[in-house]
C-alpha positions as CSV (number, residue, x, y, z in Angstrom):
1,X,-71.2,15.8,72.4
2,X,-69.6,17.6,69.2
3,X,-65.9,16.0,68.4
4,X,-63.1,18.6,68.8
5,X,-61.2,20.1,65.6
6,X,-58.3,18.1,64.4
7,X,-54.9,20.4,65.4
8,X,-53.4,20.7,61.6
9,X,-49.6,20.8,61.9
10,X,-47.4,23.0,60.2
11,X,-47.3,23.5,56.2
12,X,-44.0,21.3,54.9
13,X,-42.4,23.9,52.5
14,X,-39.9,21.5,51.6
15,X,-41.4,18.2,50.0
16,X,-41.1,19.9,46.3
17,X,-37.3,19.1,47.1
18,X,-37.8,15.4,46.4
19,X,-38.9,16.1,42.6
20,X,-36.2,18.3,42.1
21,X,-33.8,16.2,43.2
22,X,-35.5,13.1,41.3
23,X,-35.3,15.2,38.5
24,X,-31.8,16.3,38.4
25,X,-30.6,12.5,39.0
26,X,-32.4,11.9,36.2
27,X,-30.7,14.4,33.8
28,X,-27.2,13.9,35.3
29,X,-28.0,9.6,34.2
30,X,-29.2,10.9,30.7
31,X,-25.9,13.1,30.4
32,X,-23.8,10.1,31.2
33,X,-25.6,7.9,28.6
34,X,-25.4,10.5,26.3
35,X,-21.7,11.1,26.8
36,X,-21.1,7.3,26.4
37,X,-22.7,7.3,23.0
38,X,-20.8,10.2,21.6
39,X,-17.3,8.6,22.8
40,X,-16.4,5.9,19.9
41,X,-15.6,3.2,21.4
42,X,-17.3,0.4,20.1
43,X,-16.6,-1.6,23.0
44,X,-19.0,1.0,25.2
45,X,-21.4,0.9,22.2
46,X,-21.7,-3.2,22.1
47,X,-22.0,-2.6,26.6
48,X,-25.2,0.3,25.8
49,X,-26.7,-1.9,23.1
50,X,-26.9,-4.8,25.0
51,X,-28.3,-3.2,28.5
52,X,-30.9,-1.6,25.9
53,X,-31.6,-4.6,24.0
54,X,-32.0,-6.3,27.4
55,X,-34.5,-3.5,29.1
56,X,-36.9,-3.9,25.8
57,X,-37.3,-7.4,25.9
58,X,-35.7,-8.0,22.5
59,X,-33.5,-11.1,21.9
60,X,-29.9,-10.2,23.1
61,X,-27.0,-10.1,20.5
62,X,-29.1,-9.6,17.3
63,X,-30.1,-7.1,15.0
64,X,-33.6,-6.8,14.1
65,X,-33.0,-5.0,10.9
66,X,-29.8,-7.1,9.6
67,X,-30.2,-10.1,11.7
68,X,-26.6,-10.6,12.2
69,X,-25.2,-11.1,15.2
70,X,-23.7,-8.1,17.2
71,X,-20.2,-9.5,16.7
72,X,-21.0,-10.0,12.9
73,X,-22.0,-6.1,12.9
74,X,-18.9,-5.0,14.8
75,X,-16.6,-7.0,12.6
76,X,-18.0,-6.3,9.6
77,X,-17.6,-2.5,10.3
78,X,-14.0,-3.4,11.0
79,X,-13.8,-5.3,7.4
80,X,-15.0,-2.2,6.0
81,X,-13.1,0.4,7.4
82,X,-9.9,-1.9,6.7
83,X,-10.8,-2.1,3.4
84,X,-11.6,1.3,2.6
85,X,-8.1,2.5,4.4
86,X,-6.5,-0.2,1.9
87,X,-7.8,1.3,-1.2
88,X,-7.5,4.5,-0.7
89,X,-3.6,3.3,0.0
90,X,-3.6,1.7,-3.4
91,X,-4.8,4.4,-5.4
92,X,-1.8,6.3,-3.8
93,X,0.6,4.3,-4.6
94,X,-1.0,4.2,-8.3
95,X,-0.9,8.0,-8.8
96,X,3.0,7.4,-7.1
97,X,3.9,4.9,-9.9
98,X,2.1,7.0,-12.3
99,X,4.3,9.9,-11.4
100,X,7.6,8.2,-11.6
101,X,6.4,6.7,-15.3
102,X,5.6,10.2,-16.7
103,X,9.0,11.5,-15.0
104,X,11.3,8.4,-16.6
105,X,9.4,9.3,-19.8
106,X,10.1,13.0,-19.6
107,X,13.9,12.6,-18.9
108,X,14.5,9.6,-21.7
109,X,12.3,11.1,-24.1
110,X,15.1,11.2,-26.7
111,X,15.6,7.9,-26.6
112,X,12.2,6.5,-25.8
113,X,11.2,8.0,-29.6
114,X,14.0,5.5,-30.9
115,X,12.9,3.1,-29.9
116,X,16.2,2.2,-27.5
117,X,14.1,2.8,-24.0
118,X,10.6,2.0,-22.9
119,X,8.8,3.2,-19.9
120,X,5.8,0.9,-18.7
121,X,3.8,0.7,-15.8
122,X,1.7,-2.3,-14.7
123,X,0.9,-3.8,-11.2
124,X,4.3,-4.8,-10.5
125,X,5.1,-1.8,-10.8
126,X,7.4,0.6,-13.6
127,X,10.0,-0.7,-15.8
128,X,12.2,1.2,-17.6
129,X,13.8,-1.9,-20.5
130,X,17.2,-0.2,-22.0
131,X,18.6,-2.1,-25.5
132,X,21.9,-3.4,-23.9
133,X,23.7,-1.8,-27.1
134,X,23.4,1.8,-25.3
135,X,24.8,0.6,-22.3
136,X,27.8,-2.3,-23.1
137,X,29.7,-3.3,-25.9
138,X,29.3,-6.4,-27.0
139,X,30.2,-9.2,-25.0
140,X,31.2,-7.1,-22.1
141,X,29.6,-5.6,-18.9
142,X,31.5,-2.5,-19.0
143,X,29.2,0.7,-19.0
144,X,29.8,3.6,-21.5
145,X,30.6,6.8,-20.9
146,X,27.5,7.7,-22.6
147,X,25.5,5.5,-20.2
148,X,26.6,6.3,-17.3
149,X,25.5,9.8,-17.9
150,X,22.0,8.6,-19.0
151,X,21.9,5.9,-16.5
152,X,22.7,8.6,-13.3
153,X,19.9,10.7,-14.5
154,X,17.2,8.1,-13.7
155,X,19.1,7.2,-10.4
156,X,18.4,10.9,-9.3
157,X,15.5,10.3,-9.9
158,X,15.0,7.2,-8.2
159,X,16.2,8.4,-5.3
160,X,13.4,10.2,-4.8
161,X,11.3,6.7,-4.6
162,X,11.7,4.2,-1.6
163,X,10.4,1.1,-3.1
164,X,13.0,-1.5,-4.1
165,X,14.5,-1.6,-7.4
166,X,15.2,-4.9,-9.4
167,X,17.7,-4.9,-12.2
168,X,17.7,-7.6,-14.7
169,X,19.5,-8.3,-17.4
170,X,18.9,-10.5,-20.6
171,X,21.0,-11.9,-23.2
172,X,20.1,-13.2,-26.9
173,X,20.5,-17.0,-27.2
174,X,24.0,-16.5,-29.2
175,X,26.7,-18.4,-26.7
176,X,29.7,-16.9,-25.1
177,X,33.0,-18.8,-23.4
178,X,35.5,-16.3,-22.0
179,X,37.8,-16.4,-19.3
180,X,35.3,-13.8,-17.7
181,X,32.0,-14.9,-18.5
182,X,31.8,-18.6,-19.3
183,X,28.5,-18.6,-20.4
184,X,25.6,-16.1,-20.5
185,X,24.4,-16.4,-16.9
186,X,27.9,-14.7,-16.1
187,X,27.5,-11.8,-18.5
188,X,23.7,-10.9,-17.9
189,X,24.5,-11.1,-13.9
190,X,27.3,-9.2,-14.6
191,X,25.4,-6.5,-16.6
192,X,22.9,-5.6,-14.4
193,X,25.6,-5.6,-11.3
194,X,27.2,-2.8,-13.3
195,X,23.8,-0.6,-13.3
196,X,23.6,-1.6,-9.8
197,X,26.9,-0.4,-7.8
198,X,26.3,2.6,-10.6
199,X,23.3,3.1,-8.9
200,X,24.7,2.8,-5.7
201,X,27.5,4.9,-6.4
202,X,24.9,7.9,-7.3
203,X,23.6,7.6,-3.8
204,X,20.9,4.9,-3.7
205,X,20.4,2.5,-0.8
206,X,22.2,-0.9,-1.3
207,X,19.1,-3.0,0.6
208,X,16.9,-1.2,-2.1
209,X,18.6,-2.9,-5.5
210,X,18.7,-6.8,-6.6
211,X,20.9,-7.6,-9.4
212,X,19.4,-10.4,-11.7
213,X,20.9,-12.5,-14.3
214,X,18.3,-14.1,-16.7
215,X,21.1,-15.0,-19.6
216,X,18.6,-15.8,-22.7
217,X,15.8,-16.4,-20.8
218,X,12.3,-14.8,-21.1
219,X,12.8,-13.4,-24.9
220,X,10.9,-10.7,-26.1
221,X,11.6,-11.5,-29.9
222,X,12.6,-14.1,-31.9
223,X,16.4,-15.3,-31.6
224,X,16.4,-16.6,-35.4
225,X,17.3,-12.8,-36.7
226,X,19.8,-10.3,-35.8
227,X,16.9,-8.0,-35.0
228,X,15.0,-10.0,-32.6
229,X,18.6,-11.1,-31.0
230,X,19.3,-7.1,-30.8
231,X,16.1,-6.4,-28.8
232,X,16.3,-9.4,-26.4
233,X,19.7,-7.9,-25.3
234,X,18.2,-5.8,-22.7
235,X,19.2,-4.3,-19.4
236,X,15.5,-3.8,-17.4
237,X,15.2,-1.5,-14.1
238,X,11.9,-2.0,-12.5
239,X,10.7,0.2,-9.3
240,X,8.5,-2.5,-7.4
241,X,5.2,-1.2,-6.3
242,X,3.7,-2.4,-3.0
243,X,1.4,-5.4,-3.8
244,X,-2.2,-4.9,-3.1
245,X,-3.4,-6.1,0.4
246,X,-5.6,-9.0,0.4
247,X,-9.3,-7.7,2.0
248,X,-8.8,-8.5,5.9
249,X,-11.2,-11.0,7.2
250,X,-10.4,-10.4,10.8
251,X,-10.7,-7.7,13.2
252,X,-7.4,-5.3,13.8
253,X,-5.5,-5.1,16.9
């Protein structure tokens, strides 16, 4: 007896639903990885690298090119960073220094070329070293009418600086015993207190200036002639530039 013909059911027009759906979760996960990449954030990057470095089988927490250590990696881009933020900082504050020099320079030029001023810049910063003779009379820490003109040129332009400003002031090795300065520690302090409150006076912030008394300390010629003892009586104004940061060996905040 022949078998009867299997009914056949209705054609499912739907099931190519399923793959479409399959495939749009698919690209809505790649989007959301992708979007986790581009964010930077290296917190979400050392997450990503890990769940890869997991789903291939490779040895968690390394790299295979460097070998360091995730961690290692991620600080060391830190260091890096920090370090190249900190010299790009210094080489500002360089070209700032640099700037004040050539300005001190420009204004004092008349007495830079006699030899009564310098102008010099180094790491600490620039120092502008004034022969005492322009500023006092001998034995006293009165300024001049002359240098209080000079001296209020190169506080306006000071002003436009914020970095402290130390004055010193030196004496030659010659001994003094007045009723006001009994000894050279009182007239060098004194001295470069007068440039000081002139400073202040001209509209400089107090909490920027130190007054310093080095009496004949630190000579920068010989005390045995009037010559040397002429130069080492000196008045010195120096604009302190920011030291250079140490490189950081720890991650920021």
């Amino acid at each position: 007896m022949a078998r009867r013909a299997k009914r056949q059911g209705p054609d499912n027009h739907d099931r190519w639903m399923v793959s479409y759906a399959d495939f749009i979760t698919l690209l809505f996960a790649f989007f959301v990885v992708m979007y986790g990449i581009s964010s930077v954030n290296e917190g979400k990057y050392k997450v990503f690298s890990g769940s890869m470095t997991k789903a291939f089988g490779a040895k968690e927490g390394t790299d295979a090119g460097t070998g360091m250590s995730e961690e290692e990696m991620y600080f060391k881009a830190l260091i890096e960073r920090r370090n190249a933020r900190l010299a790009e900082k210094y080489i500002k504050q360089q070209e700032r220094m640099k700037r004040l020099s050539e300005a001190l320079n420009g204004k004092l030029a008349n007495f830079v070329n006699k030899g009564a001023m310098s102008v010099t810049q180094t790491e600490r910063g620039v120092t502008l070293d004034i022969n005492a003779s322009l500023l006092f009379l001998q034995g006293d820490a009165t300024l001049q009418a002359e240098a209080v003109a000079t001296l209020t040129d190169v506080a306006k332009i000071l002003a436009e600086e914020s970095a402290p400003v130390e004055v010193e002031g030196y004496t030659d090795n010659l001994p003094i015993a007045t009723v006001k300065f009994p000894s050279n520690w009182e007239l060098s302090s004194a001295r470069a207190s007068s440039v000081v409150r002139l400073f202040i006076e001209q509209g400089l912030a107090a909490e920027r200036l130190k007054a310093i008394g080095h009496a004949d300390n630190d000579p920068v010629a010989s005390n045995d002639s009037n010559e040397g003892r002429a130069r080492n009586r000196r008045v010195t104004v120096t604009v302190l530039a920011p030291p250079p940061e140490a490189a950081i060996s720890t991650s920021e905040n």
